[in-house]
N, C-alpha and C positions, 0 to 999 in steps of 0.2 A: 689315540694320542701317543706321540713317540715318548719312549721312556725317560729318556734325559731330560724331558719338559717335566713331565712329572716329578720329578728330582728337583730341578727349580722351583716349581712352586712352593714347598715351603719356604724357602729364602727369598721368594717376593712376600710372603705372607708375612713372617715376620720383621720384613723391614716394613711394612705398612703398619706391626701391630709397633714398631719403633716410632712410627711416625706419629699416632697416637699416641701413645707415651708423651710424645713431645707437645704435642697441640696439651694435653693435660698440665702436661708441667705448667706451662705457662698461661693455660684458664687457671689457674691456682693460685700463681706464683702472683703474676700482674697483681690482680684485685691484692695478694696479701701487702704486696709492697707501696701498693696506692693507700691502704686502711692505715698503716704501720707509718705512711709519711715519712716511707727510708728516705734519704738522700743518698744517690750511688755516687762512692768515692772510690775514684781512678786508681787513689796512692794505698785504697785496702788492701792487705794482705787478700790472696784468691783465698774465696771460701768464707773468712768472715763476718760480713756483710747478709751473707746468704744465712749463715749460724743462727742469725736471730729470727728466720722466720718462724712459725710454729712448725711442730715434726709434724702434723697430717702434709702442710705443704713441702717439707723438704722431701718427701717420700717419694715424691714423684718424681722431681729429681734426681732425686739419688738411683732411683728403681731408670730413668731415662739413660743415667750414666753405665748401670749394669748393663745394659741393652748394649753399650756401645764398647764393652770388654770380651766377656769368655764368648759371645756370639760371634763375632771377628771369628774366631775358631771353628763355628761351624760354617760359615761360610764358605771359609777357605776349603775346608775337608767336603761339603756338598761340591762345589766345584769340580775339585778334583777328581770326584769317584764321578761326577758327568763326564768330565774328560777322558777320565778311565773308562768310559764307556761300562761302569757298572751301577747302573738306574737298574736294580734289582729290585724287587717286591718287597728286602727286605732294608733294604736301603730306603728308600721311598718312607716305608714305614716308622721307620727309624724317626727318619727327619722330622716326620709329622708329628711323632709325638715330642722329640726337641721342642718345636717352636709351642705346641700345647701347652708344655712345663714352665716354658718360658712365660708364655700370658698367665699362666695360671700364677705364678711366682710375679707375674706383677702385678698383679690385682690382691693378690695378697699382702707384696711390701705396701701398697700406694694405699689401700682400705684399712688395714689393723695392724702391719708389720711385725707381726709376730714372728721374733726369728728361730723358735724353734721348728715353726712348718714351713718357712724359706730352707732353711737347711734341709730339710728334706728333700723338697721338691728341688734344690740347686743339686743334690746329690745324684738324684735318678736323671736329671738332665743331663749332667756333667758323665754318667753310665750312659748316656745313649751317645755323645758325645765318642768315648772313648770305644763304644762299638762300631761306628764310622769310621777312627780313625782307624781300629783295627782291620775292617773289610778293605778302607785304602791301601792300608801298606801288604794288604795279600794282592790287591792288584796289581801295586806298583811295581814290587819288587817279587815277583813271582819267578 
């Protein structure tokens, strides 16, 4: 398998484990909002509305919304070390354990949201994160 495939596949991985994230949200959310007999109002302030659901259900949400921040980041930096044509072994490995930390850090906010072992697990993320970008910019700017 060419290298730069490999380098993609974790960033098709975890837009699918985003995509589940999302189907969760909303098997969660639906049923809370149909039990609760919210009425959804156009003129709420964003957010809200959402406030009153219980927190097992907003967790998923919220853990849906992380999915869709600091990972933008590695997207953009897997890209570019593709383009840079450095789909290294250690690059590669890198990514894989990103998107790992990542599931693992939402099965964690979305089941017991304990945020002292999110912070954790966001911090070694966020370390593998900043080893990408560092192997980028020895590419880029070599």
């Amino acid at each position: 398998m060419e290298a730069s495939v490999e380098l993609i596949q974790p960033v098709v991985a975890l837009v699918i484990w985003s995509l589940v994230m999302w189907v969760w949200m909303y098997a969660t959310r639906l049923p809370a909002i149909a039990s609760m007999k919210m009425k959804m109002n156009p003129e709420a302030p964003a957010g809200t509305q959402m406030s009153n659901l219980p927190p097992r259900v907003r967790w998923k949400a919220d853990n849906y919304n992380h999915l869709m921040e600091q990972p933008t980041i590695f997207y953009a930096i897997v890209f570019s070390l593709a383009f840079l044509d450095a789909a290294t072994g250690v690059n590669i490995f890198v990514s894989w354990v990103y998107v790992g930390l990542r599931v693992v850090h939402s099965l964690v906010q979305a089941l017991t949201n304990k945020i002292e072992i999110r912070f954790v697990i966001f911090l070694f993320s966020s370390i593998s994160l900043f080893i990408l970008t560092f192997n980028a910019v020895n590419m880029a700017f070599k």
